[in-house]
C-alpha positions in Angstrom: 105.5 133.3 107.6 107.2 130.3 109.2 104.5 128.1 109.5 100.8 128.7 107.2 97.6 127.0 106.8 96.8 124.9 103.7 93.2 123.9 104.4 93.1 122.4 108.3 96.6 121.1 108.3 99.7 123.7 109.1 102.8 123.8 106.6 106.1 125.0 107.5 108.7 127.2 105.0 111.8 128.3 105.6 115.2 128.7 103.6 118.4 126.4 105.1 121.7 127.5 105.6 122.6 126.2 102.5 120.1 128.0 100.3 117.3 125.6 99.9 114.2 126.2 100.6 112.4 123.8 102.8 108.6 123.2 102.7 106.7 120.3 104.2 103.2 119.6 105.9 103.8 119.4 109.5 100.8 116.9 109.6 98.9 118.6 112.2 96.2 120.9 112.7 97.2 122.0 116.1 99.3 124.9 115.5 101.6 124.6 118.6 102.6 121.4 117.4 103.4 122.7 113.7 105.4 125.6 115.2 108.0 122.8 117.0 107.7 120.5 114.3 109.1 124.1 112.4 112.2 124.6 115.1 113.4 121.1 114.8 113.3 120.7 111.0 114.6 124.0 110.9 117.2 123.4 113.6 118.3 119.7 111.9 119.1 121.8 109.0 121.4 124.0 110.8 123.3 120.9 112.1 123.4 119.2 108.5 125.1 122.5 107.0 127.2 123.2 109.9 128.5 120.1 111.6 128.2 117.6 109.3 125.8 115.8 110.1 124.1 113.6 107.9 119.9 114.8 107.3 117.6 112.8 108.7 115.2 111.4 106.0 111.6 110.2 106.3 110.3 106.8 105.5 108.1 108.4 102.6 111.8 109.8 101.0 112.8 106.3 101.0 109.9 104.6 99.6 110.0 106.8 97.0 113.7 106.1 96.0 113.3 102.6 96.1 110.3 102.9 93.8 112.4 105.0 91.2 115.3 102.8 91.7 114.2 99.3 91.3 110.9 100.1 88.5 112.5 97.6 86.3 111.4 95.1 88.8 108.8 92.5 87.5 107.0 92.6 90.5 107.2 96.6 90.8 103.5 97.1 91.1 103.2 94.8 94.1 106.0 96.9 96.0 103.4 100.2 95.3 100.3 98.1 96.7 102.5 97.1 100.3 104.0 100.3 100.4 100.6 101.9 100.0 99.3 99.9 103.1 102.9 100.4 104.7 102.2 104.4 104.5 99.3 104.3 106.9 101.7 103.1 110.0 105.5 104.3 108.9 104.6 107.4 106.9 104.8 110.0 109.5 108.7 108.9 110.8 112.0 109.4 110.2 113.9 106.5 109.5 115.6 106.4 112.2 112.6 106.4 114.8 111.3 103.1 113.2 112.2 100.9 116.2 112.2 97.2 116.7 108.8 97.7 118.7 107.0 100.1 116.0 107.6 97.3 113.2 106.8 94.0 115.4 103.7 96.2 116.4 103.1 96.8 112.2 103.6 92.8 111.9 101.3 92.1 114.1 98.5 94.3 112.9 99.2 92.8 109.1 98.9 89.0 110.4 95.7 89.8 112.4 94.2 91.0 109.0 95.5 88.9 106.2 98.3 85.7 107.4 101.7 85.3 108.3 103.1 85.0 104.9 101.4 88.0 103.7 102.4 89.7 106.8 106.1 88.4 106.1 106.1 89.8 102.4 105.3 93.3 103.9 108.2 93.0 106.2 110.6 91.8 104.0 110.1 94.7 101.8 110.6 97.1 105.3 114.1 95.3 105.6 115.4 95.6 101.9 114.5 99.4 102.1 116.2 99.9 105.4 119.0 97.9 104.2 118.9 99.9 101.3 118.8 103.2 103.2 122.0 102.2 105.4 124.1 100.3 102.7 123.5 102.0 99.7 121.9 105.2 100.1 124.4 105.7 103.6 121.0 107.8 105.0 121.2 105.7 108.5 123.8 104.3 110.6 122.0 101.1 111.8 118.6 99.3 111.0 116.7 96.9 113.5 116.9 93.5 113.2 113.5 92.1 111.5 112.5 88.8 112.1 109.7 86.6 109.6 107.2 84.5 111.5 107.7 81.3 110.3 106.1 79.6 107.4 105.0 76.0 107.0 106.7 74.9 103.7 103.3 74.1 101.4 103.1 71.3 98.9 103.3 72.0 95.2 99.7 71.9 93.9 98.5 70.3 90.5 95.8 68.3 89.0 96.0 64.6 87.1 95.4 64.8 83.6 91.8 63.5 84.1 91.3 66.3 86.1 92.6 69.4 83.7 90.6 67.4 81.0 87.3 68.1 83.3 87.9 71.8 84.3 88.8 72.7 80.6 85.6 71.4 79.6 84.2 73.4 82.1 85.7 77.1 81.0 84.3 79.2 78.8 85.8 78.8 75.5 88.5 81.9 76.1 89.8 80.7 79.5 90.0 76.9 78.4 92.4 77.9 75.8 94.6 80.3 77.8 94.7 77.0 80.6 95.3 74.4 77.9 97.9 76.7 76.3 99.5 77.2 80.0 99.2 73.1 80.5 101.1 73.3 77.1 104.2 75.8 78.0 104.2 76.3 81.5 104.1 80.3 80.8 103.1 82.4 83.6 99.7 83.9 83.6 100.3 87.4 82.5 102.6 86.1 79.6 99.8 84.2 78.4 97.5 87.4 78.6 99.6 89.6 76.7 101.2 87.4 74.5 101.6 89.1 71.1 101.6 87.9 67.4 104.8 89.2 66.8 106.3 86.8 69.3 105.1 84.0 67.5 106.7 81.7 64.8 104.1 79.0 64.0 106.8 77.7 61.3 109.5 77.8 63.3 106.7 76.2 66.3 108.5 78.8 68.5 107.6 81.7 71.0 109.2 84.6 73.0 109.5 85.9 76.4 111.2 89.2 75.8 113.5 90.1 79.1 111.3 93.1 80.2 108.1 90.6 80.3 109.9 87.9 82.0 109.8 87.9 86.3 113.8 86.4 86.2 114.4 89.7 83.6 116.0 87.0 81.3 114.3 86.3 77.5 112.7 82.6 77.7 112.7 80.8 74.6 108.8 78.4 74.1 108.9 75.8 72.2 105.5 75.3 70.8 104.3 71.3 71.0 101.3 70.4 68.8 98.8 71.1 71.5 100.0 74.3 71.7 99.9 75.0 68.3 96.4 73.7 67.8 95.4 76.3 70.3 97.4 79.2 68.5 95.8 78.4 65.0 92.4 78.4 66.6 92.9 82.5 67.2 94.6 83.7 64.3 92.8 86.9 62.4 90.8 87.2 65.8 93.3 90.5 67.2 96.0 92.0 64.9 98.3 92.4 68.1 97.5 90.1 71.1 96.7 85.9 70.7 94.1 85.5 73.1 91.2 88.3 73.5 87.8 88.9 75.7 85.3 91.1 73.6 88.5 92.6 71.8 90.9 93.5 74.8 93.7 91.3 76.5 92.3 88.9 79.4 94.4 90.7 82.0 92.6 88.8 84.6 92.2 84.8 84.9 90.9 84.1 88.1 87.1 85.5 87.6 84.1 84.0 88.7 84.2 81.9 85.8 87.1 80.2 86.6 86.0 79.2 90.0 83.1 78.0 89.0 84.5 75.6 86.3 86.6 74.2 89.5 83.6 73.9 91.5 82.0 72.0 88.5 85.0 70.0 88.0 85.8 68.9 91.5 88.8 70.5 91.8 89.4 72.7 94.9 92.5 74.5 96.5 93.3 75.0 93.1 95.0 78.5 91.6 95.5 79.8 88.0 99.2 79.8 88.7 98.7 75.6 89.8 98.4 75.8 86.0 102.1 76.3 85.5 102.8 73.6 88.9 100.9 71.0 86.4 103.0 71.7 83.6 106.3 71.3 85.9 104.9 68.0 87.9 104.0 66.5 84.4 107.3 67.3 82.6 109.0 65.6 85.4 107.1 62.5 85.6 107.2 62.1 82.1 111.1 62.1 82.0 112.3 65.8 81.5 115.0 66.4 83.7 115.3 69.2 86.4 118.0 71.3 84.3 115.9 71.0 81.0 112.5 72.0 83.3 113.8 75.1 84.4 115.3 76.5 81.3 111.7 75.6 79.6 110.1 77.2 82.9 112.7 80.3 82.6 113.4 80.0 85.9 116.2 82.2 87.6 117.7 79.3 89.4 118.4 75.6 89.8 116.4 75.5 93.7 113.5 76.8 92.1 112.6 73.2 90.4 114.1 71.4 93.1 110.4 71.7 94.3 109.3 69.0 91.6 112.3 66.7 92.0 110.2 64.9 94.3 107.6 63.8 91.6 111.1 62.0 89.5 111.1 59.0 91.7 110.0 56.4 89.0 113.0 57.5 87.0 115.4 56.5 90.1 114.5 52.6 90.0 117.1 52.3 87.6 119.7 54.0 90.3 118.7 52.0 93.1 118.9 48.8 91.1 122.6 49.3 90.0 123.0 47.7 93.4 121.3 44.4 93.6 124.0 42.0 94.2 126.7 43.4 95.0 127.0 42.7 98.7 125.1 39.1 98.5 125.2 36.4 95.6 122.2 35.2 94.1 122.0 32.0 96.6 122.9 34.1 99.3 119.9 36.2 99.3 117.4 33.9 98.2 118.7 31.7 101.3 118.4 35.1 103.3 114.9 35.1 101.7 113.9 32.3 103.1 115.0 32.5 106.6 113.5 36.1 107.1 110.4 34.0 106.0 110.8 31.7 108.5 111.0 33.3 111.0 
């Protein structure tokens, strides 16, 4: 039978041209429908195996060969959660039916719910698979342009030393030391969370991000300052695998009730977990630490990542801008200049 009932929804079979045998949910339970959604299928795959011409392929076909292709991706299981919310409006096309007007009506829907930016992180990843699809995979011929609302530029957050003094007092005892120990290294939440024993070197006052843990896929050497070491000694013998625990497991997530009420307590609002790591930066760069130094002990994958903080350096440019007193007027000069601006 060409086209069969699974339940209320029809499914079409059929062998191609070329041998293989074809069988998909036609995604309707109107029967009439299923039957033509069988002739074309059926009819594309006598065009493929006689003419030429290329298949078409369904936006699900390519959201599953981007997942298989790029799971080495640190931020892999974000892609699944998009492309989950992504199926509900592109699943049923072909790739080459998603027009400029199906995905500015898709962008639209996503700001309405959630924001621009999240809307724009939902698009981008609809351009790098189309881009994908036509570049790499050579499924599709062209792509439509797809355009990112645009995003106000948003200040780097963090917290004055007074301040992360007050919201680790606030913490329970197993979160105060995960944020004191992210004040101390800058390491990125989920490092921190799953850090292990065997990445540790407390003689050596030395840790490890391996490659596959890091989001720039590169190892990050930690060195460990005192503080930092006075918060790693506190949990030895607690786990025989990870450094900090909750009731015996990793703390896989930060941002709990607890944690937002400590920053109620504390006075602090706007404020994220990931801030944490923003602190660290803003204070190595006021204290000194230069921007190429910051972002190999941030492990950051390149130099305009930390241009972010290079505002927060400007103490350290007095010395610059005096290399220039002088040299256009002497001494008398300006104080004579001096005294007629006062004059007047």
């Amino acid at each position: 039978m060409a086209i069969y009932r699974r339940g209320t929804t029809w499914w079409v079979r059929f062998t191609a041209p070329n041998g293989q045998r074809i069988r998909r949910s036609a995604g309707t339970e109107d029967k009439q429908k299923a039957q033509e959604y069988h002739d074309r299928l059926k009819a594309e795959q006598w065009r493929v195996y006689q003419l030429g011409e290329k298949p078409r392929r369904t936006w699900q076909e390519a959201a599953v060969r981007w997942l298989r292709d790029r799971d080495y991706k640190a931020d892999h299981l974000r892609d699944k959660a998009k492309l989950r919310w992504l199926d509900r409006h592109l699943g049923g096309l072909y790739l080459d039916e998603i027009s400029r007007d199906v995905i500015d009506r898709l962008a639209d829907t996503k700001k309405c719910e959630s924001s621009p930016s999240t809307a724009n992180r939902h698009l981008a990843l609809i351009r790098a698979i189309l881009r994908a699809a036509r570049d790499d995979w050579e499924w599709i011929d062209k792509i439509p342009r797809i355009r990112l609302y645009p995003e106000p530029k948003k200040r780097v957050r963090w917290i004055t030393q007074d301040e992360a003094r007050q919201l680790l007092v606030q913490l329970p005892t197993h979160l105060a030391d995960m944020a004191e120990f992210t004040l101390a290294t800058g390491l990125r939440q989920r490092n921190v969370s799953y850090l292990r024993w065997d990445q540790v070197s407390l003689e050596r006052r030395m840790a490890w991000i391996h490659a596959d843990q890091a989001k720039s896929r590169k190892a990050i050497a930690v060195p460990l300052n005192a503080d930092a070491l006075r918060i790693i000694q506190r949990w030895q013998g607690k786990h025989p695998d990870y450094v900090f625990v909750y009731q015996g497991h990793p703390v896989d997530r930060t941002s709990t009730k607890a944690w937002y009420a400590a920053l109620e307590r504390a006075g602090i609002s706007d404020f994220r977990w990931h801030d944490l790591r923003h602190t660290w930066a803003s204070w190595h760069v006021q204290q000194g630490t230069s921007l190429q130094e910051l972002m190999e002990l941030g492990g950051w994958a390149s130099f305009e990542m930390v241009l972010r903080y290079a505002h927060l350096s400007g103490e350290r440019l007095r010395g610059a801008v005096n290399r220039l007193e002088g040299t256009i007027l002497t001494q008398s000069e300006s104080e004579q200049h001096l005294k007629l601006v006062v004059t007047n």
